[in-house]
C-alpha positions in Angstrom: -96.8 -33.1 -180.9 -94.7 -30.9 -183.0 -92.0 -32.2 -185.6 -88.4 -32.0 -184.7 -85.7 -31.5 -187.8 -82.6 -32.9 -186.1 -80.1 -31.2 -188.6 -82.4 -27.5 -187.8 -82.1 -28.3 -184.3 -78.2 -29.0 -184.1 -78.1 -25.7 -186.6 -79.8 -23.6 -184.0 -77.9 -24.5 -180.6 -74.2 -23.8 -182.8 -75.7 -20.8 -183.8 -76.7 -19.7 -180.2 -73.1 -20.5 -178.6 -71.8 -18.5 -181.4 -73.6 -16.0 -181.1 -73.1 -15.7 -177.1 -69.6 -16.0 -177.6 -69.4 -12.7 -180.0 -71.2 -11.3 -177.6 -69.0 -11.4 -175.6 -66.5 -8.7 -176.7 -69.3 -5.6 -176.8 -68.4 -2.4 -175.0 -65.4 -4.0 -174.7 -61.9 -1.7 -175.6 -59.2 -3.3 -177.4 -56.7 -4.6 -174.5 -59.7 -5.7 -172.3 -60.6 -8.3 -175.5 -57.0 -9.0 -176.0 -55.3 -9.1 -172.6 -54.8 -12.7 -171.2 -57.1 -13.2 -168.1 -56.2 -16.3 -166.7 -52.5 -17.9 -166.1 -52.2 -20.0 -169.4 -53.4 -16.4 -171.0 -57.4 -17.1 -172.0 -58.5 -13.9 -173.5 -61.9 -13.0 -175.2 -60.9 -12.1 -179.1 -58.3 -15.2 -178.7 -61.1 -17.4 -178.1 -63.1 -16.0 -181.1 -59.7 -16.6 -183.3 -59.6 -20.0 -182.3 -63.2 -21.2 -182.7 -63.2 -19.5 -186.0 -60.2 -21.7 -186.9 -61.5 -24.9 -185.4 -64.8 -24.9 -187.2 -63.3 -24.1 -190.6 -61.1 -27.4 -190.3 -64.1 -29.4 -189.2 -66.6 -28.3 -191.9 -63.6 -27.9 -194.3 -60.9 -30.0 -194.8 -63.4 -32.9 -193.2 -65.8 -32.9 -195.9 -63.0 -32.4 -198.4 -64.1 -27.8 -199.0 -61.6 -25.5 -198.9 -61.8 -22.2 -197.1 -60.9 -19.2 -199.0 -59.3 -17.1 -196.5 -55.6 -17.6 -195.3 -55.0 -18.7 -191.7 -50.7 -17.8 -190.8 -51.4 -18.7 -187.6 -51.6 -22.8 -188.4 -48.3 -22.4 -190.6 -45.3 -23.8 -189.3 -43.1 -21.3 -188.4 -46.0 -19.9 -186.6 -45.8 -18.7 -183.1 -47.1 -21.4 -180.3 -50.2 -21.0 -179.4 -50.8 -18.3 -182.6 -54.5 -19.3 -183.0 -55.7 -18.4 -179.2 -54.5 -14.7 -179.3 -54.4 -12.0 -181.5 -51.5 -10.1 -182.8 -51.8 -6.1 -182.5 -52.1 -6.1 -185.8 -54.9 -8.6 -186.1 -58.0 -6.2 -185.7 -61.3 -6.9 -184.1 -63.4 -6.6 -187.4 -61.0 -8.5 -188.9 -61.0 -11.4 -186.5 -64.9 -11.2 -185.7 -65.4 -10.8 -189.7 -63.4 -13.9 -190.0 -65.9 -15.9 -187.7 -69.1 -14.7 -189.5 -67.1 -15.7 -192.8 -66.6 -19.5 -191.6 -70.7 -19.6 -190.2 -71.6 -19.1 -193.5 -68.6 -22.0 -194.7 -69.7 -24.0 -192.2 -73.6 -23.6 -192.5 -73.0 -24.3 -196.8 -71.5 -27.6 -195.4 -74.3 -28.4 -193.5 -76.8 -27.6 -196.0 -75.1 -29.3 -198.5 -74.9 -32.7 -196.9 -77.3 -35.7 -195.1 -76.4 -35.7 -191.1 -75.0 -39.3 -192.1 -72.2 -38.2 -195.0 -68.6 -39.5 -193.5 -65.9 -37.3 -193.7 -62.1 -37.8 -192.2 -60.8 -35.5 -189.8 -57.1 -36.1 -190.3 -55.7 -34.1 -187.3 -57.7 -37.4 -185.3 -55.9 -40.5 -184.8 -56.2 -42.8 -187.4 -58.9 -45.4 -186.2 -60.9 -42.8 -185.4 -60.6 -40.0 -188.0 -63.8 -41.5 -190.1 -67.0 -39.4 -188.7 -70.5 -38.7 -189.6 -71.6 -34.7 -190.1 -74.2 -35.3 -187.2 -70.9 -36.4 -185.2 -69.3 -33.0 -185.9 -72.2 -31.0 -185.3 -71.9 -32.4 -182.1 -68.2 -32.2 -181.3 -68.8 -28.4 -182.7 -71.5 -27.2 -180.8 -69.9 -28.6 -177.2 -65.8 -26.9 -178.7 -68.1 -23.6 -178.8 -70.1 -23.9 -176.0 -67.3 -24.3 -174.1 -65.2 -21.6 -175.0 -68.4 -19.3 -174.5 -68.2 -20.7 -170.8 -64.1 -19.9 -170.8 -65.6 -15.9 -172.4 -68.2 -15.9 -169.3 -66.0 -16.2 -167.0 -62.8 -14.1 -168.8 -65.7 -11.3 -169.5 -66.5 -11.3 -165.9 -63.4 -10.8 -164.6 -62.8 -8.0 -166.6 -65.6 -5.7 -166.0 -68.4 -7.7 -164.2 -70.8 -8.3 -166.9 -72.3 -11.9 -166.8 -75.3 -13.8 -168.7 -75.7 -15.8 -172.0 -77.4 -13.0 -173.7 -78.5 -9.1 -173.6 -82.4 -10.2 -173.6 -81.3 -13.2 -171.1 -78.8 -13.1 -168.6 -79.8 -16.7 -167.4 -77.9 -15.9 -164.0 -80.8 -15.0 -161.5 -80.4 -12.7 -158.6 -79.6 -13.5 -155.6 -81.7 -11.5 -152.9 -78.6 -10.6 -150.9 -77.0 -9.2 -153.6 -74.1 -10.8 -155.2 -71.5 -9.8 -152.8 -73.5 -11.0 -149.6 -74.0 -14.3 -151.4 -70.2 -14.7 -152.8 -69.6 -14.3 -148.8 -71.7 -16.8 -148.1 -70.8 -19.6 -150.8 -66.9 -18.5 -149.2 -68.4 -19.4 -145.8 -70.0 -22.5 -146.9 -66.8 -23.7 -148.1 -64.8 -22.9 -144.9 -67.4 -24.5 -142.7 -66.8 -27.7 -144.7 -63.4 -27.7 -144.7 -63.2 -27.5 -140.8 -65.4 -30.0 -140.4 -64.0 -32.9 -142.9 -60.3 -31.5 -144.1 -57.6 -33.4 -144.0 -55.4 -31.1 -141.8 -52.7 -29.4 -143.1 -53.7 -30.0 -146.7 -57.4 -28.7 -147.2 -57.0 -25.7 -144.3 -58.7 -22.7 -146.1 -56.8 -19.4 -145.9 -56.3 -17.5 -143.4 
């Protein structure tokens, strides 16, 4: 039975939900990766902004390194919300450059220290705040992975494209094609409501 290298392994699944996420944004035009999809405004290059931001605090200020590149949006005269959306003036290469710049950050932190070295994370609550690196690898790769679900289903919406990645979609097919089975998951759920709603409050649409 092959060897497993736990940092290697915890490494390689970040690296994948980063990578998926980024992914996210090609043949995209600028106001489809800006423009807020959903009613609290999710939008694609947003999501990239704030996952950037998020990982430089937790293999940064955590473990005591300091980032070199300035981040307004965390200041506080900043706008609400400033880190999940990007100003017209914020460009894509520089928000996508800025994520590739806090992989390698984050990856020197890794290198650099035993899965066991304790940090603070002083944004936590206080009895709390002491954690392990193996603790924030973890609490990093499920912040990415799901923001890279939140881009799946934002990307969709704008222009159909689903799947984890270009050589994997990871989505099947369904034989009726995907508008004959949409009809039938919608029929599925009406057929259950009828038979076990609570009338008046779970009545599907008419």
């Amino acid at each position: 039975m092959t060897g497993s290298d736990p940092k290697a392994d915890l490494k390689r699944y970040l690296q994948i939900s980063r990578d998926a996420l980024v992914w996210k944004l090609d043949g995209l035009g600028e106001y489809d990766i800006r423009r807020p999809m959903t009613p609290t405004g999710t939008n694609l290059l947003g999501l990239i902004k704030h996952v950037a931001s998020v990982e430089v605090g937790y293999f940064g200020e955590t473990f005591g390194r300091r980032f070199d590149a300035p981040m307004p949006w965390f200041e506080e005269d900043a706008e609400p919300n400033a880190d999940m959306w990007a100003t017209a003036a914020e460009s894509r290469e520089q928000i996508v450059g800025l994520y590739r710049r806090a992989w390698v950050f984050s990856d020197t932190t890794i290198d650099a220290l035993a899965l066991d070295a304790v940090g603070q994370v002083p944004w936590w609550p206080e009895d709390r705040r002491e954690v392990t690196l193996h603790r924030v690898l973890v609490h990093m790769i499920a912040e990415t992975n799901r923001h890279a679900g939140h881009a799946d289903v934002v990307r969709e919406l704008i222009d159909g494209t689903v799947g984890l990645r270009p050589d994997n979609d990871n989505m099947g097919v369904a034989d009726e094609g995907w508008d004959r089975y949409r009809a039938r998951l919608e029929l599925a759920a009406r057929d259950a409501a009828s038979a076990g709603a609570t009338p008046g409050v779970d009545d599907p649409p008419l």
